[in-house]
N, C-alpha and C positions, 0 to 999 in steps of 0.2 A: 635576207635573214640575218639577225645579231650575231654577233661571234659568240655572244653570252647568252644564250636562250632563259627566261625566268631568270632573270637576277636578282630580284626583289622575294626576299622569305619574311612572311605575315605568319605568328602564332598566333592562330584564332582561339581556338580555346581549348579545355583542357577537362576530359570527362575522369569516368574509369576506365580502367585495361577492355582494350578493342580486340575482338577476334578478326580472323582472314574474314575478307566478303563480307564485313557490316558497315560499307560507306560507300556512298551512292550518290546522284546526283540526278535529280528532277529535272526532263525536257524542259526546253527553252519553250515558257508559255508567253504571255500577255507582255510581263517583263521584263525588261530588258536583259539582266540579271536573274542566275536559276537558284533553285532551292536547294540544299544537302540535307540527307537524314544520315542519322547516323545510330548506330546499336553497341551498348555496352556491357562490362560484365554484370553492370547491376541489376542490368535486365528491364534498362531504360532503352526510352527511343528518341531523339532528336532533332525536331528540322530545326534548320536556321538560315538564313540568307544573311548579304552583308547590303546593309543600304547606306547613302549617304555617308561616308566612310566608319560605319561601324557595325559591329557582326549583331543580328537578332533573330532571337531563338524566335521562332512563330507555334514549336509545338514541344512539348515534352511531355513524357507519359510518365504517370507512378511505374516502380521498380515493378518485374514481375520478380517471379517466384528463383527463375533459372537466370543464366547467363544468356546473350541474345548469340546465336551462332551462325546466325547468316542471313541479310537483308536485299532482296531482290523485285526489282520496278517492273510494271505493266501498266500500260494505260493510266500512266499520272498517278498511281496509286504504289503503296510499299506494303509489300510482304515479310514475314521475320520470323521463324522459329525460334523458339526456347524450349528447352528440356523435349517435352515430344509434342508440341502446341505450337502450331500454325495460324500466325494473327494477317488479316489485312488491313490494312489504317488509308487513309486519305492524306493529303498534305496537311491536313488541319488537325489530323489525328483521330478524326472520326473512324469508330471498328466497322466495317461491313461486310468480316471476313474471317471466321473461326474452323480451325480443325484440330479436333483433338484427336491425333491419332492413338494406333493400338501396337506403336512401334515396342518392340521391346528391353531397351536404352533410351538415354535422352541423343537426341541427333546430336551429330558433328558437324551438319552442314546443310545445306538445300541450295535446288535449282529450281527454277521454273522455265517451261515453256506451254501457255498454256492450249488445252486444259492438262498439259502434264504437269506433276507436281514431284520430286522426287528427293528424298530426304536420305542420309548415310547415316549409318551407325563406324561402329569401328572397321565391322565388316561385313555389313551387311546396306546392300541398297532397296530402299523400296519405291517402288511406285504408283504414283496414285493418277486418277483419270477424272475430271470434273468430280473431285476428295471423296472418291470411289477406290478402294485399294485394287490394283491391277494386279500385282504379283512381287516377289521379292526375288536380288540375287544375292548371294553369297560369293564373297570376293576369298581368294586363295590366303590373299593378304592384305594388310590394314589399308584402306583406302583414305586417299588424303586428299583427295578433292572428286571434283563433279561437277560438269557442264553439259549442257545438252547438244545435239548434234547439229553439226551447222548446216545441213541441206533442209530447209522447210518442211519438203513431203514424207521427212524418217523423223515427226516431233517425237516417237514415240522412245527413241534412240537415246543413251546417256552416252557420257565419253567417262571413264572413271581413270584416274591415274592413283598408282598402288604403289604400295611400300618397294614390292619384289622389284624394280624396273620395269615395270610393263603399264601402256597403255591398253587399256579395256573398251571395247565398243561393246553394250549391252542392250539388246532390245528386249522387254519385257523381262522377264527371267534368264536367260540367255544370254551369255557372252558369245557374240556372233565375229569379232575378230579381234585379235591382240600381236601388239609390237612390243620388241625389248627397246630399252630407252638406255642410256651411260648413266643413270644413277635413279633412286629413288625420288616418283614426281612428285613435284610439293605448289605446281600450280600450274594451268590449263587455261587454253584461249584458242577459238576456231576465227579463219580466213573463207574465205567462198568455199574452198576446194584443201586447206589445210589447217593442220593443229599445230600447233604452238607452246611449247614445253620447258618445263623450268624445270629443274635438279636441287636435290639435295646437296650436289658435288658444285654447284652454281653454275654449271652451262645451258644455258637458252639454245633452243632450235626447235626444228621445224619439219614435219613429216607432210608432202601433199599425197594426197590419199586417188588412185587411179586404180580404181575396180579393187581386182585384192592385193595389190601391185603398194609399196612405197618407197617412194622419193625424197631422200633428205635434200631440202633447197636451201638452209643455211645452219652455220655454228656461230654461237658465240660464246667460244672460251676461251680464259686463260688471264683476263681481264681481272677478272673478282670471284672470288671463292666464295663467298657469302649463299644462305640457302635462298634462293628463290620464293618469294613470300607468295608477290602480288604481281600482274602486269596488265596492261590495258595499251589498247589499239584505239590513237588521237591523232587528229590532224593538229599538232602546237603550234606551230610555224607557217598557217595558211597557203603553203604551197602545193595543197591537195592531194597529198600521198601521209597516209598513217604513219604518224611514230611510233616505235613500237618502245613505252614505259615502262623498266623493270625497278623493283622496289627487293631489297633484300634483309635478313636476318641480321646483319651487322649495320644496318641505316646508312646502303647504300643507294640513291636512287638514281637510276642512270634512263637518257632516251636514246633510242639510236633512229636513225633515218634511212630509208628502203629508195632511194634515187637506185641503187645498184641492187635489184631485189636481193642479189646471193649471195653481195658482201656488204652486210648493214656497216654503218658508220656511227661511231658513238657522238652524239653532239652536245651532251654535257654529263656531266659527273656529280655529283652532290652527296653530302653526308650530315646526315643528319643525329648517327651516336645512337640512336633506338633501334630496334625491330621496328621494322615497318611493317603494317599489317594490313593496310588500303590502301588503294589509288583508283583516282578516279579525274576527271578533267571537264571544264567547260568553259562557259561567260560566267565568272563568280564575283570578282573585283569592278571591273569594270566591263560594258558591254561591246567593246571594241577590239579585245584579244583574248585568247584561251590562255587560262590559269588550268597547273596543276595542284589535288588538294592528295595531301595524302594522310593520316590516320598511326599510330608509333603505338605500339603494345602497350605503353605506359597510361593512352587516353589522349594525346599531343595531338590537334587537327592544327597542321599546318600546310598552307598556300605559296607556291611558288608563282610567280607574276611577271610581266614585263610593264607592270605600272613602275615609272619612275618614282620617288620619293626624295627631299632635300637631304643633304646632309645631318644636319640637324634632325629632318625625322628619323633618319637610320638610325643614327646612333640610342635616339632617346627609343626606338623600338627593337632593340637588341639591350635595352635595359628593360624595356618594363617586363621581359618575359611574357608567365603565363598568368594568367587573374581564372581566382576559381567561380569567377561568377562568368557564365556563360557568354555573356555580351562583353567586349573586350575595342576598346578604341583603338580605332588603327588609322585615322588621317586627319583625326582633329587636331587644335593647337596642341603647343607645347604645354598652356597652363592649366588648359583643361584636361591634356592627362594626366600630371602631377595633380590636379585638384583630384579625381579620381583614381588615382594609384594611393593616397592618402587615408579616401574616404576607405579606399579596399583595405587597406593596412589597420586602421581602426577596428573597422568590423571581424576583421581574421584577429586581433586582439582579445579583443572581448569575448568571442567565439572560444579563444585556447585558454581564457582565465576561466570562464566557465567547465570545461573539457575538465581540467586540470582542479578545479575544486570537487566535479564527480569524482573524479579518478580517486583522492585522497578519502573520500567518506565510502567507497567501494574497497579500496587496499588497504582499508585498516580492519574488515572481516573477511576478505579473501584474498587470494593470491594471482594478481594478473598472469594468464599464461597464452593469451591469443592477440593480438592484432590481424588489423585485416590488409593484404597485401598481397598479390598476386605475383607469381614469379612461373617463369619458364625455362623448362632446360632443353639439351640436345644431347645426345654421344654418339656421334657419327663418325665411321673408318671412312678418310679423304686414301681413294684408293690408289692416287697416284704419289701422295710422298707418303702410305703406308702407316701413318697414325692417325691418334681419334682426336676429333676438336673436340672438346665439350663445350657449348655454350651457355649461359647461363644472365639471366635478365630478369630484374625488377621490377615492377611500377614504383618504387621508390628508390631513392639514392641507397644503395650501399656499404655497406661499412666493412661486413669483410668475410671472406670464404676459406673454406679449412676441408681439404679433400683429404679424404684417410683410406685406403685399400690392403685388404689383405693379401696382397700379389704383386710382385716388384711391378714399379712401373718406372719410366723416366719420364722425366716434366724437360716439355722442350722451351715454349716461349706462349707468352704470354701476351695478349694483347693491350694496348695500352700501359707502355713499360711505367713512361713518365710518371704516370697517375697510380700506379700499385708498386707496394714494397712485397718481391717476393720472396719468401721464408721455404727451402726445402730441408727438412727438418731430419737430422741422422736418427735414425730409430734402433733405439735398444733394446735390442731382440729378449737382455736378458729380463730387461723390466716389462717389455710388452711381449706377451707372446703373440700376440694378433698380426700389429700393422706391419706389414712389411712397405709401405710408404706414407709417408705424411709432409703435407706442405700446407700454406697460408698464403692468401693474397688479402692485404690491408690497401686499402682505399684511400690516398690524401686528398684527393679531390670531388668534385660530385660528380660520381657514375653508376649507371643502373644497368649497365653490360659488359659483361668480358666473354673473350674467345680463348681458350686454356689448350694449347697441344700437347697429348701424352702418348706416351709410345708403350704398350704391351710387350710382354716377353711369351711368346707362343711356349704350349707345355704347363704352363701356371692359369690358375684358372681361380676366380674366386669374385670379389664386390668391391666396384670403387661407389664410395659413401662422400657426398658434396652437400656442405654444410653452408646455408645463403642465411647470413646475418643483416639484416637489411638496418639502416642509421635510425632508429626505430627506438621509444621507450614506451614499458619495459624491454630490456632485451630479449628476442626471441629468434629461433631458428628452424627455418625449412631442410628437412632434410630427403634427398635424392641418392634414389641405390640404381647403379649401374654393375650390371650382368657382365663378369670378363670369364669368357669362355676358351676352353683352350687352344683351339686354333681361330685364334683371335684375329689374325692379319688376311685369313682367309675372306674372298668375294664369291659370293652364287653365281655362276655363268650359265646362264640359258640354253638351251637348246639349239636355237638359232646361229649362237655365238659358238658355238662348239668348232665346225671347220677350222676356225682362224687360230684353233690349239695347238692343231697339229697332235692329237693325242696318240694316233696309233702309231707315229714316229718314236712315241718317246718312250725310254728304257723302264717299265711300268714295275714296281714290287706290288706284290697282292695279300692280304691278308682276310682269310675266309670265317665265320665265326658262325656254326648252326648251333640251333637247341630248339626249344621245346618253349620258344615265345611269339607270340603274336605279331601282325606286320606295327600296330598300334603300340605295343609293347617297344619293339625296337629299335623305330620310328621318332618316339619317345626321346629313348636316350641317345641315340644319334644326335638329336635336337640339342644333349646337355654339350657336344663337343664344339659346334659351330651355329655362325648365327646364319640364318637364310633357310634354315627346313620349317616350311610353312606347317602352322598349324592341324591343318586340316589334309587329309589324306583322298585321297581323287581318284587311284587307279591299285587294283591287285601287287604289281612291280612298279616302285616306285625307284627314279633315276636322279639323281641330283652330281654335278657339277660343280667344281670350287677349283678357284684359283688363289696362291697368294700373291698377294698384292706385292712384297715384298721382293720375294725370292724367283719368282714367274714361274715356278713349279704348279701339278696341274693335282687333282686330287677328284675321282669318280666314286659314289657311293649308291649301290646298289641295294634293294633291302624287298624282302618278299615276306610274309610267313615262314619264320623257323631257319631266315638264311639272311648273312648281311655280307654282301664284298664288297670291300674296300680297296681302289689301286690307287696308287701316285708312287711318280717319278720322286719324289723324296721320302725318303725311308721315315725320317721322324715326325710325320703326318700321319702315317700309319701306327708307328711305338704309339704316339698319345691315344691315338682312338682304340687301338688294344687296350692300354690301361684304364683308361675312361670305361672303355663296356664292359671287363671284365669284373671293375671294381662295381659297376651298378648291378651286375647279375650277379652277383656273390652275396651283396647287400640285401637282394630281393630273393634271396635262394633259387635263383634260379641258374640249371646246370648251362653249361655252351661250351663248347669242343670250338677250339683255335685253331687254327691251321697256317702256313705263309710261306711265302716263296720269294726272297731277295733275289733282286735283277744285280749282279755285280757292276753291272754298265749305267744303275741311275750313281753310283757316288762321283763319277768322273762327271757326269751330266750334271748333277746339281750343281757340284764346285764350280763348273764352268759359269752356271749361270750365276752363283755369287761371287764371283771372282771380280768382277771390274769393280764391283764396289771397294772390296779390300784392296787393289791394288792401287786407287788413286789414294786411300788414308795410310800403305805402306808407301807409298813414293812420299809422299807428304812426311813422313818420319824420317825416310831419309833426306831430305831436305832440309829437315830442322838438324838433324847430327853433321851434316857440312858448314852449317854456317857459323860457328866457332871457330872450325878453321878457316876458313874464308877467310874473316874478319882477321884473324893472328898474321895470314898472307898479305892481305891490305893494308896492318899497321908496319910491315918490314917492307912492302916494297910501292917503291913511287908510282912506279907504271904496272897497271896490271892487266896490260892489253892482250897479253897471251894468256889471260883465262880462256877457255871457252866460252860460247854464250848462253850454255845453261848456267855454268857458275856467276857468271858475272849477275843474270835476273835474278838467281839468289841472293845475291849479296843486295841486289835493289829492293826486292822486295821481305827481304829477313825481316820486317815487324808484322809485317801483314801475314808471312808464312807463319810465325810464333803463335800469332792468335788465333789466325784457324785450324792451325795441330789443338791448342788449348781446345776450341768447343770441338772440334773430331774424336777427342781422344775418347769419349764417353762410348760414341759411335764405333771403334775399333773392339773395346771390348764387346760390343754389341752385337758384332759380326764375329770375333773370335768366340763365343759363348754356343752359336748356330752351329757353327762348325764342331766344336767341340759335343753337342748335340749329338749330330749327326755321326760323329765318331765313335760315342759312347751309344745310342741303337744299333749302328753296325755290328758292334760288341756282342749286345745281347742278343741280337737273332741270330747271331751268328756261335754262339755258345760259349764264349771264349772270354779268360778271366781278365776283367777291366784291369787289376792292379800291374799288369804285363806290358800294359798296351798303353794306357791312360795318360801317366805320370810322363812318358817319353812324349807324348803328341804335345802335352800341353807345355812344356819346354820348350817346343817349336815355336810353336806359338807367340811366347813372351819373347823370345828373341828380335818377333819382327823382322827376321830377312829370311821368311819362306817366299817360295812363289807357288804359282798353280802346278807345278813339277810334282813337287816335295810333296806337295797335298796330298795328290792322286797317287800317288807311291805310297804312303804310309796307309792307306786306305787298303791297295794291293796284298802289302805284306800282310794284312789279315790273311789267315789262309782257314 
């Protein structure tokens, strides 16, 4: 086996923006070499093969009407929805296969197995039986992929993976068993006897399925945080055990190898700068080894290979890029692809002087305000360091993005520092009353994705607004409104996961709220406090579960007709959803009688649980107020061997300590502000005048030499 598996990267060519599951690749027939189709946003289809070293298209179809949203093989032939239309084409592109369904959205996706045929909506699956509709399910929550079930004799079976963390087994209407998953699925693949799961949070793993019984037989995280696109089961390496291919959101493509079933082995790494949106593998290049081909949001089909090439070809194939004409030379001479990089550059000429003459006899009676370009976003809470990525990606180059929020936020890092200048912009409350945040990322290089980390301040509730400026004329701007809700760092915990809370351990405050509203009604506005209360209501008592991600505080809400309890071990979980429901039923006139009961025993328990955070950023404070003196010690005396040897590593490492106080400190008030929270709820359910109590706590505070003593004391002396 190579140390370097596919070394050799072939851009073949270059369509429009590709969805998940529209790249495929045609059995190995007559020869040698197999066919790829491919599906775009234009609502094109594609095959092409590469012969004799250079890629040809064999089939292309006129645009349809929709985008193409998922392309899947039987018997040498391809199938492909768009909008709610179900085509089947031959290799040659011939139709001998139409369904127009009676779906009611355009699909998100499809599976086949036939004669099953089954197509998603956002949340809704349907099934169809030789394109007979068999029956529909409704999903709890937005479902984001769909495959069918891997034992032959259950074809009738889907597998759905869902927003909420759950994997879905559904037979006909029926969801007939479900698992919680560590984060929201974003892409599905079946084994003989097991399924295979990708994350929002980026961990892959593997559930084998034994009666109603499961088995996790592998993880793999901690590697890459990137969401989980695409993955495919290939033998790369001809030593007759599947690689298991994962392709991700940040244009990570990684293979790992199963020699150890239960501890896969990564054997190469790849970055390719797109979303990646396909993968797929066969004989493509040549018919003597397995190439991988994979598919970039942008429209980018490119080939990983273990065909050699000269130096000379490398280089001059990491210059030609991408050519918008379909067929693209990949192993001819050097002057035959300068004579056709030429002939391509000509005609893309002529092409923009014309472009560019419409434009001027069009903009001197109207005002250009659309370009066509596609872009994607994310804003996902990464629940183990407690903020949200937002991702954000073009099909073209970039120019620059301007995130504006009514609700403090902080801007942690940014991806791709090199290539963006970032701007966090002080906002003047008195000139804007709106933004309470604003910042800019400017572009100096050519990029069509970034990863943006922002940290929430739970209690603040409002709209972050991200403004995608693409290098585009005229200039125009997509804009994305993201939902910050007030307990924002909070996670849904399922049922299942409940034990490992330890909930009935913990010192619970309760806050009870009846009236005279509906379960749909209350249900409602619980939904405005956090995110994870599914749309749709399912049982008379409805129970939901949240954790913060943060603070490890636990948070139970309970809601019936005319009754909502609320408990957690952190009092100002509860303060916000008191003020949250009361202001929407005051809004809506409608009356609700409050009621609540402080556990004295959750203040010392919360602090405990936030405590290690603050104490490694107050150690870190004291560390930086010694080394002044230190340093004053070192220049008066020759020998400083009777420091101790904490003093002495500060004195070694004083620049390194300097700079990480600098970015901590953001972080201290960050944690002082919670506490502070939590001080000022105590206050109020507690009756008792903040200006007494307030002004004394937060002195403490800025001093920096409390500990978890002092804390819990001044908490006490509430009486």
């Amino acid at each position: 086996m190579s140390h370097q598996p596919l070394p050799t990267r072939l851009d073949l060519m270059k369509t429009s923006s590709v969805a998940s599951n529209c790249l495929k690749i045609f059995p190995l027939g007559k020869r040698q070499t197999q066919k790829v189709v491919i599906g775009d946003a234009d609502g094109v289809m594609h095959t092409f093969s590469i012969k004799r070293g250079s890629v040809n298209t064999s089939f292309k179809s006129l645009p349809h009407i929709k985008p193409i949203k998922g392309v899947e093989l039987f018997n040498n032939k391809a199938f492909f929805v768009y909008g709610q239309t179900v085509k089947g084409i031959t290799k040659k592109g011939k139709e001998f296969y139409r369904l127009d369904s009676n779906i009611s959205e355009d699909a998100s996706g499809m599976t086949i197995s036939v004669p099953n045929l089954w197509l998603n909506g956002q949340y809704v699956l349907y099934h169809y039986v030789d394109s007979e509709e068999r029956g529909f399910y409704m999903s709890p929550d937005r479902i984001n992929v769909v495959i069918p079930y891997f034992e032959e004799k259950d074809k009738t079976k889907a597998i759905l993976g869902c927003q909420d963390r759950k994997i879905r087994i559904v037979s006909d209407s029926e969801c007939i068993s479900q698992f919680v998953t560590e984060g929201a699925v974003s892409s599905l693949l079946t084994t003989n006897d097991s399924i295979i799961y990708g994350t929002e949070s980026g961990l892959v793993s593997a559930l084998s399925l034994k009666g109603n019984t499961t088995v996790k037989t592998f993880d793999i995280n901690g590697l890459e945080r990137g969401i989980v696109n695409e993955m495919l089961l290939h033998d790369i390496n001809g030593d007759g055990v599947k690689e298991l291919i994962v392709g991700r959101n940040d244009g990570t493509l990684e293979a790992f190898s199963f020699i150890n079933p239960t501890q896969p082995i990564r054997l190469f790494k790849k970055l390719i700068e797109e979303s990646i949106s396909g993968i797929t593998a066969g004989k493509l290049v040549a018919p003597d080894g397995e190439d991988v081909l994979v598919s970039t949001f942008s429209g980018k089909v490119i080939a990983f290979t273990n065909n050699q090439y000269t130096n000379e070809d490398n280089n001059l194939l990491s210059k030609i890029n991408i050519l918008e004409d379909k067929k693209k030379v990949v192993g001819l001479s050097k002057a035959q692809r300068i004579q056709n990089l030429q002939k391509e550059i000509e005609s893309s000429e002529e092409k923009l002087v014309r472009i560019k003459n419409n434009y001027v006899k069009i903009s001197s009676e109207v005002v250009a305000v659309h370009c066509q370009y596609e872009t994607i976003s994310s804003f996902i809470l990464d629940s183990k360091e407690a903020f949200y990525r937002l991702s954000l990606e073009s099909d073209v180059h970039l120019d620059t993005i301007v995130l504006r929020a009514d609700v403090p936020m902080e801007f942690l890092e940014a991806s791709g520092d090199n290539n963006v200048i970032v701007s966090v912009v002080p906002v003047d409350e008195k000139k804007d009353l709106v933004s309470k945040f604003l910042s800019t990322f400017r572009f100096i290089d050519s990029c069509k994705r970034i990863d943006i980390l922002l940290r929430t301040f739970e209690g603040k509730y409002g709209t972050l607004e991200a403004y995608v400026i693409p290098r585009l004329n005229p200039k125009i701007s997509k804009v994305y409104s993201y939902g910050i809700k007030p307990l924002s760092l909070h996670e849904r915990v399922h049922e299942e996961e409940r034990p490992s809370l330890s909930i009935e351990s913990r010192p619970m405050n309760k806050l009870l709220i009846t009236g005279s509203f509906s379960l749909a009604e209350i249900h409602s506005w619980i939904s405005l406090c956090i995110e994870g209360i599914p749309e749709k209501i399912t049982e008379d008592d409805m129970v939901y579960t949240f954790q913060s991600t943060f603070q490890q505080t636990v948070l139970v809400i309970k809601l019936k007709r005319g009754e909502a309890i609320m408990e957690s071990d952190n009092l100002t979980a509860i303060s916000v959803i008191e003020e949250i429901l009361t202001k929407t039923a005051t809004d809506r006139k409608v009356k609700v009688n409050v009621s609540f009961e402080v556990n004295d025993s959750s203040f010392a328990h919360a602090l405990t649980l936030l405590y290690p955070k603050l104490e490694f950023l107050l150690k870190l404070n004291e560390r930086v107020k010694l080394i002044d003196a230190l340093k004053e010690i070192q220049l008066q005396e020759e020998d400083i061997s009777f420091l101790s040897r904490e003093y002495k590593e500060i004195l070694e490492n004083s620049e390194s300590i300097i700079e990480e106080s600098k970015k901590q400190s953001r972080k201290l008030d960050f944690l002082n502000g919670i506490v502070i929270r939590l001080f000022h709820d105590c206050l109020k359910f507690k009756r008792r005048n903040i200006q007494n109590y307030l002004p004394t706590f937060k002195q403490m505070l800025e001093t920096k030499s409390y500990n978890l003593e002092k804390l819990i004391n001044a908490f006490i002396q509430i009486k």
